[in-house]
N, C-alpha and C positions, 0 to 999 in steps of 0.2 A: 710588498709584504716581506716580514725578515726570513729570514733562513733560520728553522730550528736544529740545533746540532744536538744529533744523533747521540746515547753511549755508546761505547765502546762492547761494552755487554750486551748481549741477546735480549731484545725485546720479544716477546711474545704476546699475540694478539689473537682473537678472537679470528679477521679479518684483515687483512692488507689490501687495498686499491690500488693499481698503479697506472696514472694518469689520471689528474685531475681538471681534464675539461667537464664539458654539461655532465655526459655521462657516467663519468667515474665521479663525481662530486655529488651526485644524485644517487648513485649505490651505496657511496659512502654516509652521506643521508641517511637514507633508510635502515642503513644496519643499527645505524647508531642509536635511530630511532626506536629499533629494538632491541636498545639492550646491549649489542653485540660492541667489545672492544675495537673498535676500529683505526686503520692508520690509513691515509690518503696521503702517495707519494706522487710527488710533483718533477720533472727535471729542472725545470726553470725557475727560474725566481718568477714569483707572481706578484702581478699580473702581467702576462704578454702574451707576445702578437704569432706565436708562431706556430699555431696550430689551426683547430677548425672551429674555435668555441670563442674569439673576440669578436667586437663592433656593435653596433649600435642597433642593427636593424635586423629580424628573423620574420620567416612569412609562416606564421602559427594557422593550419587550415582543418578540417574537418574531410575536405573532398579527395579521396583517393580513387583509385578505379579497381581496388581489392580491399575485399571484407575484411580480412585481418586488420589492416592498417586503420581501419576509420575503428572499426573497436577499440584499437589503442590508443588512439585519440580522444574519446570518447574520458577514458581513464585519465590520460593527459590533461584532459584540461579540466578536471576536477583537482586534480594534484599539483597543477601550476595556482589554483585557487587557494587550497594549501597553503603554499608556498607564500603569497602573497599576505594572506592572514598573518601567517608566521613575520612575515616581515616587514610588515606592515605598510607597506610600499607597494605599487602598481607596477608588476613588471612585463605587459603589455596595453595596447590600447584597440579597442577593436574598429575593423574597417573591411569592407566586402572584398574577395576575393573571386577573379574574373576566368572562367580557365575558356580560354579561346582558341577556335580550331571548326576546320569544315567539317561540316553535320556529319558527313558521312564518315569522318578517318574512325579506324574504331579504336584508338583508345579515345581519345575527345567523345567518344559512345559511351565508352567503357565510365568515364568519367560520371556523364549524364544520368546512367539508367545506376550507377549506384548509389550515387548522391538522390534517386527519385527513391529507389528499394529501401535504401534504409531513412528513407524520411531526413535527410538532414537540408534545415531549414535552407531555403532554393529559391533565386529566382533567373528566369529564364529569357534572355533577351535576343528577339531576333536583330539583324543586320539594321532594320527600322529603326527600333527600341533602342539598340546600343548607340546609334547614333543622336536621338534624342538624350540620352541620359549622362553619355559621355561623349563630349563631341569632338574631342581630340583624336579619340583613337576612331581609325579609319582602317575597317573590315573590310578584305578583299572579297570578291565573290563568293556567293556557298559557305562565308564564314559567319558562326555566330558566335553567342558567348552566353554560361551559363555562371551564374556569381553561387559562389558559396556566404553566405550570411553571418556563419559565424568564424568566420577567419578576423586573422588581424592583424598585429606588427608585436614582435617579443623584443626584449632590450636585452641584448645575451651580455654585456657587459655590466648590468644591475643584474641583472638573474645569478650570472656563476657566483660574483660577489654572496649575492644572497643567500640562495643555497650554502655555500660554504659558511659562514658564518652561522646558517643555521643547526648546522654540521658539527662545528666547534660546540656550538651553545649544547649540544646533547651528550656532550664529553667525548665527539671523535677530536684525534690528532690530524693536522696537517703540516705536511713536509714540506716545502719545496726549496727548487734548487735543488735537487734531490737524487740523484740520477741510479737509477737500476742497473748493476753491473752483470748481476748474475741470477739466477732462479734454482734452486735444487729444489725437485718434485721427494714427495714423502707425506706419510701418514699428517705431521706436518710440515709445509711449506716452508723450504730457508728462501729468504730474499736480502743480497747482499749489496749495498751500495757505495757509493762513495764516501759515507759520512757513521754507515754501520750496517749492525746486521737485525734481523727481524725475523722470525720464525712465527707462524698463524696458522689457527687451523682451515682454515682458503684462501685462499688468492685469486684477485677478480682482476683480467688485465682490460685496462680501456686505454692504450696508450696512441692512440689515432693513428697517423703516417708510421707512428715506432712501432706497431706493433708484431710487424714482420720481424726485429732485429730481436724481438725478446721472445716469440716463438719458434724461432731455428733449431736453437742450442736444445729444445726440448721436444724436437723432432717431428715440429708438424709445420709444415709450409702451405700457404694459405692463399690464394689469389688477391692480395688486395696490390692495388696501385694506385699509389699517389698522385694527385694532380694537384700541380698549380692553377688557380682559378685568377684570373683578373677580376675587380668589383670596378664597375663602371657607374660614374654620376656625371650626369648629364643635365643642362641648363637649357629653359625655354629661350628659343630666339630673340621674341622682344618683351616687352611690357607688357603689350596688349595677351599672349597666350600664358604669363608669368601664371595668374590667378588660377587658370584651368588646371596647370600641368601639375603644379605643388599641391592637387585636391585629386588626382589619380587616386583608384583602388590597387589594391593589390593585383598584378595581373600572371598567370602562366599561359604562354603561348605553346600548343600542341603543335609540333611541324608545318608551321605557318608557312607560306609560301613555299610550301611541299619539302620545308628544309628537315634535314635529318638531326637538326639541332632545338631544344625546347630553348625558349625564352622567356627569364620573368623578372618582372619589378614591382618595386616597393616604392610608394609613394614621398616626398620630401619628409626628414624627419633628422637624420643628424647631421645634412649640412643646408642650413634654411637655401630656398632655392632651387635646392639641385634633384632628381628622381634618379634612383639607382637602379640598373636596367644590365641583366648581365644574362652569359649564354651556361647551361646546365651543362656546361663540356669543358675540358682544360686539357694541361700539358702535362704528359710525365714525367717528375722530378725525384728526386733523393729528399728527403724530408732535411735534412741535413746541409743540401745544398740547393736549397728553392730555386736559387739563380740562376743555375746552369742548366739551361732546357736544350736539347736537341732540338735544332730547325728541322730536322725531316720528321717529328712527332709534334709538333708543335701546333695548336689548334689555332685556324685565321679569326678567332672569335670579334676583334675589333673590325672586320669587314662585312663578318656577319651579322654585327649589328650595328652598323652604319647603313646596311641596305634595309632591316629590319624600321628602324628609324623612320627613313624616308618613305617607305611607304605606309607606315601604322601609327608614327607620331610624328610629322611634321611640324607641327610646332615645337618639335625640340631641334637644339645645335646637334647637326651629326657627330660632333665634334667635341668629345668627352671633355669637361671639364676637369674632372680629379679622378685618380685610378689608386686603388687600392688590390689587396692580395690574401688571399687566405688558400689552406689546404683542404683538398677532399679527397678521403679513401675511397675509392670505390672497390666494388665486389662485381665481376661480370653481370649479373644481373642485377644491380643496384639496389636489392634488397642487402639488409643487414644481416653479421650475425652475430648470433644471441645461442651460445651454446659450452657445454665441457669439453675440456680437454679429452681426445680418444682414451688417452691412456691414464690418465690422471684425475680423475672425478671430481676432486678440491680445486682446481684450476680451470675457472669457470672466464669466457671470452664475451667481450660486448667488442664490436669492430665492422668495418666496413659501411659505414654511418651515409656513404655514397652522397653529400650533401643535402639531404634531407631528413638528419634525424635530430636536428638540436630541437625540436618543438614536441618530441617525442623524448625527449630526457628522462621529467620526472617517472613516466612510466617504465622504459626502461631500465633505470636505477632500479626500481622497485622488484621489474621483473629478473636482472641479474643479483640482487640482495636475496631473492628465495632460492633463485639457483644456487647461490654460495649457502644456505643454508639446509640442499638438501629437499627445497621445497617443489613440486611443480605448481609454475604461475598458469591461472586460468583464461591462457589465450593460446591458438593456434600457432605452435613456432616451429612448426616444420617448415615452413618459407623461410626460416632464418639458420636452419641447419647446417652442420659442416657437408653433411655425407649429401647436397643437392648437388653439390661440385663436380657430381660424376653425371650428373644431366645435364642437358642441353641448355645455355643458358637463356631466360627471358625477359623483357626489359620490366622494371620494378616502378615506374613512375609513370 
């Protein structure tokens, strides 16, 4: 995409986004949608790779093990409908979703009796059944599997495209290559960059891994930490398992062989062949310098699923075929946050996305566009507050 150059003179906006992955492209969206002057700043030239919102493959699901979450979902996937109308393009395809883990752990309960309370369409496989229906994967004792029905696979490299352009088409601006130098807080918001300056009556930041460097300077410091995540795909051993393994569901493994790490994969889809099978854990990095990880923090994920392999998919090569990479913020308890600045009320945060919020996009767009408006959105978002920071924290997945 080109690079638009800025004047020189003070733009003033309605609205400024800064960071234009899923969800800053999604609040950008919506404001535009209403009405609202919008600029959506990008650092990078677009499209690239160095955030948490490229590739090919997103695990779009319905089953959470907290009510909040499946309500937003709920919203989510009427607003990815939306989206797709608008663009006239499918930017997912649906396929079941398997969450696996011994009867008794309780989030794998947690999982169960929420997905039964709120009705979302369910089916239930014991150790028996799971083996009749998918015979690859092999359940160790006391383990079963409960599929969620309406998950599926989201193509996050047609979607930002999309969105964005749908963005454009409602008269929002898009920057990129664009990079934010500076923020002065005020009745209106200066935002100064590289290329100029921009005053708006809010500012909504979603800058992923960056969002620590552009919250310092305005005084609030926030737990997130970056991880680099390895994406692993991996190849059936021969011929004869090729057909099985490329027809996999969507899987999340709950502390499977009592590991303190989840596990989940997505069936073959952007590289014929191969299933992508990665660990919900990584390494802490500088968003800046992905490369350089400390070995004493460094997560052994490729041994932890090389033993996960051997004993739950056998027919696959231990032995990753192609290794890919992307970034995820987490927040101690891997819930997101979705809230204003303490002292700044125009300066509204979407951040800590802990690798599971690209399927919850369009709704969060929606619900950071009312907050920059002033508005309260009708969902519980005290799980996503600043001020939980001073509790104890709990795991969000």
């Amino acid at each position: 995409m080109a690079v638009h150059k800025a004047s020189s003179l003070s733009c003033v906006y309605d609205a400024v986004v800064v960071g234009a992955g899923i969800q800053g492209s999604f609040t950008a969206y919506h404001l535009a949608k209403r009405g609202r002057k919008t600029l959506l700043l990008e650092q990078f030239p677009l499209p690239h790779t160095r955030g948490s919102s490229h590739g090919q493959s997103r695990i779009i699901r319905s089953a959470y093990p907290k009510d909040h979450y499946v309500a937003m979902m709920q919203r989510a996937y009427q607003l990815w409908a939306v989206l797709e109308a608008e663009a006239g393009t499918s930017l997912h395809r649906p396929t079941p979703m398997l969450v696996l883990g011994q009867q008794q752990n309780p989030t794998f309960q947690s999982y169960w009796q929420t997905m039964q309370r709120l009705n979302i369409p369910s089916e239930v496989f014991t150790p028996q059944a799971l083996a009749e229906k998918y015979p690859e994967i092999h359940p160790q004792a006391g383990e079963m599997a409960v599929a969620d029905l309406t998950a599926g696979v989201l193509y996050p490299d047609k979607a930002l495209r999309a969105v964005q352009e749908q963005f454009r088409r409602s008269g929002g601006t898009l920057r990129d290559g664009e990079k934010v130098l500076s923020i002065l807080p005020g009745d209106a918001v200066t935002v100064t960059t590289n290329q100029g300056e921009y005053r708006a009556k809010s500012l909504v930041i979603t800058a992923g891994p960056w969002t620590s460097h552009l919250l310092a300077p305005l005084g609030l410091q926030l737990p997130l930490q970056p991880l680099r995540i390895h994406v692993y795909y991996w190849r059936a051993k021969g011929p004869g398992t090729c057909s099985h393994v490329e027809h996999l569901p969507c899987f999340l493994g709950i502390n499977l062989n009592q590991s303190a790490h989840d596990i989940y994969g997505l069936p073959s889809d952007e590289y014929p062949g191969l299933v992508k099978i990665c660990c919900h854990t990584g390494s802490p990095v500088e968003p800046d310098r992905p490369d350089q990880l400390d070995p004493a923090s460094a997560v052994p994920d490729l041994q932890i699923l090389r033993g996960f392999l051997r004993n739950y998919l056998p027919g696959l090569d231990p032995e990753p075929a192609l290794e890919e990479r992307c970034l995820y913020t987490n927040t101690p308890d891997e819930a997101f946050i979705l809230d204003r600045h303490p002292r700044f009320s125009n300066i509204i945060i979407g951040a800590g996305f802990s690798g599971h919020g690209f399927k919850f996009g369009p709704v969060i767009g929606e619900i950071l566009c009312e907050m920059s408006l002033g508005e309260e959105p009708p969902y519980d978002l005290a799980p996503f507050r600043i001020s939980r920071f001073h509790a104890s924290p709990k795991a969000a997945l």
